[in-house]
C-alpha positions, 0 to 999 in steps of 0.5 A: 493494517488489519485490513490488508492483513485479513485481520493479521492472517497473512502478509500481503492483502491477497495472501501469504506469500509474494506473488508477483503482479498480484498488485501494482508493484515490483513484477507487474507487467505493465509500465511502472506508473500509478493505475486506476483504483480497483484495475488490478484485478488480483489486488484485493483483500483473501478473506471475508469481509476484506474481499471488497477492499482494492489496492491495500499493497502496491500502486501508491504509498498511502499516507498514515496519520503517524508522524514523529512530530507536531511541529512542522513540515519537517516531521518524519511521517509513516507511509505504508503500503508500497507503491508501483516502484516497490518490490516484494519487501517493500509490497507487504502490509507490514512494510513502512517508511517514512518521509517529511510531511511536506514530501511530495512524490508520485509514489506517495499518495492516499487511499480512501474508503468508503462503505 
């Protein structure tokens, strides 16, 4: 979350406030579907050095090492993030939920760094 919050400064990614289409999610102009990594131009972090780091909001829910549980696929698990179904509540970094382990979804999936 310090990531997308540009080290707790802001609310979404790209800054303090909502901005519609910013991200893949509630607003965007294009069909309600995932988007290639990185497509959403405006979808990055504000501020150095998070500037380089893409679809930290919106376009799928990434799933985070936080479950209420160690015993099994039923455990509740977090997800943050948002995804391309989400609208500005839902889009914020400090915006979560959770969902079974063994949930599947296509507005549920990883995101992956690399340096």
């Amino acid at each position: 979350m310090d990531a997308c919050t540009n080290g707790g400064a802001t609310a979404f990614p790209y800054g303090g406030s909502y901005v519609a289409g910013a991200c893949n999610g509630g607003g965007y102009a294009h069909p309600a579907a995932s988007k290639a990594v990185g497509s959403v131009a405006g979808c990055h972090g504000a501020a150095s050095p998070f500037t380089a780091i893409v679809d930290m909001s919106g376009n799928v829910a990434e799933w985070e090492d936080a479950c209420a549980g160690a015993t099994g696929a039923g455990d509740l698990c977090r997800r943050r993030g948002g995804s391309f179904a989400d609208g500005p509540t839902g889009l914020r970094c400090d915006a979560d939920d959770g969902a079974a382990r063994d949930a599947t979804s296509d507005t549920t999936g990883f995101r992956c760094c690399s340096g």
